[in-house]
BALOBA-1460 file (C-alpha; in Angstrom, 3 decimals):
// residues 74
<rec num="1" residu="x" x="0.003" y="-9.040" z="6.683"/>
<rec num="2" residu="x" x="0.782" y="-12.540" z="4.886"/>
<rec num="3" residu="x" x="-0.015" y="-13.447" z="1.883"/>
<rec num="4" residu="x" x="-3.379" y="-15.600" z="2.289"/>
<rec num="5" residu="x" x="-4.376" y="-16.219" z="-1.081"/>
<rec num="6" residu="x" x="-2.769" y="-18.318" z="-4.380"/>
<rec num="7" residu="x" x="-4.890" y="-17.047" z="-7.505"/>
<rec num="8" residu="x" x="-6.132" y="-13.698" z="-8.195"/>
<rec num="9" residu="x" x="-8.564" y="-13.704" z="-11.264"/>
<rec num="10" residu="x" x="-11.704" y="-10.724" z="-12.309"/>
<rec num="11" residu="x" x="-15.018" y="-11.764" z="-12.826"/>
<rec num="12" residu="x" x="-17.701" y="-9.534" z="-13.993"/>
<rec num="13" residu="x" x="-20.389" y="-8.975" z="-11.076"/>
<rec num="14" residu="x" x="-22.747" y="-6.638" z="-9.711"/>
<rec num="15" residu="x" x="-22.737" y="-4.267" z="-12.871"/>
<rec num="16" residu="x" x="-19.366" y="-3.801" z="-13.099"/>
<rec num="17" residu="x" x="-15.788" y="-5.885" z="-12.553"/>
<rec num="18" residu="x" x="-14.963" y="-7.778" z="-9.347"/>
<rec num="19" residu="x" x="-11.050" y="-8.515" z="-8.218"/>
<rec num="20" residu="x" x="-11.165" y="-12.018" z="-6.454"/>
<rec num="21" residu="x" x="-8.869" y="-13.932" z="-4.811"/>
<rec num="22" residu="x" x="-8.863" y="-17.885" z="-4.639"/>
<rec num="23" residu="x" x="-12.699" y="-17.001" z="-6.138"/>
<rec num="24" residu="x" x="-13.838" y="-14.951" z="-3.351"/>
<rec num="25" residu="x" x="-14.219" y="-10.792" z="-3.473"/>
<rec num="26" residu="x" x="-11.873" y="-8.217" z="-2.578"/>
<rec num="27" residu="x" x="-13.626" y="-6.010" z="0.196"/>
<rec num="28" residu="x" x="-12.834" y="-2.619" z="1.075"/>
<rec num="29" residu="x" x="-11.741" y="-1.587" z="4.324"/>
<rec num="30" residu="x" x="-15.457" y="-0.849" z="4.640"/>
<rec num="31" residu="x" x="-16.149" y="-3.877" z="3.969"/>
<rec num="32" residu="x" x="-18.246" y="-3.380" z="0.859"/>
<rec num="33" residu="x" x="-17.381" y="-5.630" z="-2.538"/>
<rec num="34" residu="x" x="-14.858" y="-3.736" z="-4.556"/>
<rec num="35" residu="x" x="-16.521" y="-3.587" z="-7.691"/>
<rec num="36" residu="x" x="-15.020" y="-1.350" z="-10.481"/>
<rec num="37" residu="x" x="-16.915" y="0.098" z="-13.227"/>
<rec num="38" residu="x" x="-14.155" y="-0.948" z="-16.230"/>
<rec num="39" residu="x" x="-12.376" y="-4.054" z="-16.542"/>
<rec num="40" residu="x" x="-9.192" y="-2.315" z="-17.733"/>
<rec num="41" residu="x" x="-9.455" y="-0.647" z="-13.585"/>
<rec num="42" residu="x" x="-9.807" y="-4.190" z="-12.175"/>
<rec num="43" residu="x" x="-6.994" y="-6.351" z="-13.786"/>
<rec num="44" residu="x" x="-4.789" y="-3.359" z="-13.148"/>
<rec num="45" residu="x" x="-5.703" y="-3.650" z="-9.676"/>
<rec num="46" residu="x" x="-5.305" y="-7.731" z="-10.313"/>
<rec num="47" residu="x" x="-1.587" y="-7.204" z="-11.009"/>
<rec num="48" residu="x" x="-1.092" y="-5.320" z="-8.040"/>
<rec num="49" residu="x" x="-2.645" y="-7.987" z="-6.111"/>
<rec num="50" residu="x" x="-0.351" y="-10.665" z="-8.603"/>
<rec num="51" residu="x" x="3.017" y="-8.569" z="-7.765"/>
<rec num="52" residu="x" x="2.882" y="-9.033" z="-3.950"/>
<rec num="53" residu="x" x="5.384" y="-11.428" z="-2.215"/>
<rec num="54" residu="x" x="5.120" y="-13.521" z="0.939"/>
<rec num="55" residu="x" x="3.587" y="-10.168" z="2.483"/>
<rec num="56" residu="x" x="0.889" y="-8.023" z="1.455"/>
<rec num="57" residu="x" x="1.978" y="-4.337" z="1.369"/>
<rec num="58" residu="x" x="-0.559" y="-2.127" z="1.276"/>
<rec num="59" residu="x" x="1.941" y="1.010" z="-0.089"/>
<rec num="60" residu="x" x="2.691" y="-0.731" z="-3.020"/>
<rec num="61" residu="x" x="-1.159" y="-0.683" z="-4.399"/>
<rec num="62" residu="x" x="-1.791" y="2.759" z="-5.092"/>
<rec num="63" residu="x" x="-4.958" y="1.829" z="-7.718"/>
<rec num="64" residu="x" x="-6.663" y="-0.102" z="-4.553"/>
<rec num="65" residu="x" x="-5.888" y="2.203" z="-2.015"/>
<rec num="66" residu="x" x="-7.917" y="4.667" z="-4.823"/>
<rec num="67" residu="x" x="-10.579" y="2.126" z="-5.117"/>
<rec num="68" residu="x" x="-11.175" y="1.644" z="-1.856"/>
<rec num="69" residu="x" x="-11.151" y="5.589" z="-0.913"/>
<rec num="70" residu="x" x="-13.556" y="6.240" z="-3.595"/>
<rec num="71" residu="x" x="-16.237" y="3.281" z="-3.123"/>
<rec num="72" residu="x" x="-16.060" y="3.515" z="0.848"/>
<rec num="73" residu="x" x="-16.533" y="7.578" z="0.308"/>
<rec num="74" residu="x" x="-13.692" y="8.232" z="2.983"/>
């Protein structure tokens, strides 16, 4: 997949630590908000979001792929 977004920040939401690109949330495949329950979770998951080129690769973000299996219950 490309690349679609320019700034990845984390903004505290929903009880808990949001990962947002160009201001919106990160949704799991799911698509429920990915909302983590320490800070120190989401700006790790920031960086991996930060380190990707021109395309995404999913492989190289082991922390979401975590994320998203825990919060979606798979």
């Amino acid at each position: 997949m490309k690349r679609f977004y320019k700034e990845v920040s984390v903004s505290a939401r929903d009880g808990g630590f949001a990962v947002l690109l160009d201001g919106r949330p990160v949704k799991t495949p799911a698509q429920n908000n990915l909302v983590l329950p320490i800070q120190a979770l989401a700006l790790a998951i920031a960086a991996e979001w930060r380190e990707q080129g021109d395309e995404i690769i999913a492989a190289s973000m082991p922390l979401l792929r975590l994320a998203n299996t825990v919060i979606d219950g798979v």
